[in-house]
N, C-alpha and C positions, 0 to 999 in steps of 0.2 A: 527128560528127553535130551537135552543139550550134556547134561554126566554122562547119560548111557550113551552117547557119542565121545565121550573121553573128557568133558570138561571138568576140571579139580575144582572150581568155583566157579557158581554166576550169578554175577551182581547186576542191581535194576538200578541206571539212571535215570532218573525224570522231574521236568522242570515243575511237575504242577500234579505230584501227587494226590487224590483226591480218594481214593482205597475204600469206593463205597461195598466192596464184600468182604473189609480186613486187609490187614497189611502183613498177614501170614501167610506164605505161598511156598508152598511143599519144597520148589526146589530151587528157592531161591536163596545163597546164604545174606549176602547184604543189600538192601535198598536205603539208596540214595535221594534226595529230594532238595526243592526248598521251601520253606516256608510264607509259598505265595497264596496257598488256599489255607492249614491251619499244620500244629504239629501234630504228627503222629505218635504214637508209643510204639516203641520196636520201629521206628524208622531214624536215619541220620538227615535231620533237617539243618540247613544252609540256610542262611538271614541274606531276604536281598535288600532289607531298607535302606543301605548305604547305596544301592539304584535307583532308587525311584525319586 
């Protein structure tokens, strides 16, 4: 949807990935997270223990 509007990439931000149907999404190239609910495989998880 958002390519066939012209976008060359789109990346998912979010604070509290939880990806209960997969962290595989057709058109998404990179997803971002942190590691406040657990790590994902194929996702880029961020450590917030130095917050809490």
């Amino acid at each position: 949807m958002l390519k066939d509007k012209g976008a060359k990439k789109v990346v998912l931000i979010v604070s509290h990935g939880i990806f209960s149907k997969g962290a595989v999404i057709d058109f998404v190239d990179d997803i971002y997270t942190t590691d406040s609910y657990k790590n994902i495989e194929g996702v880029r998880c961020f450590s917030i223990a130095k917050y809490l």
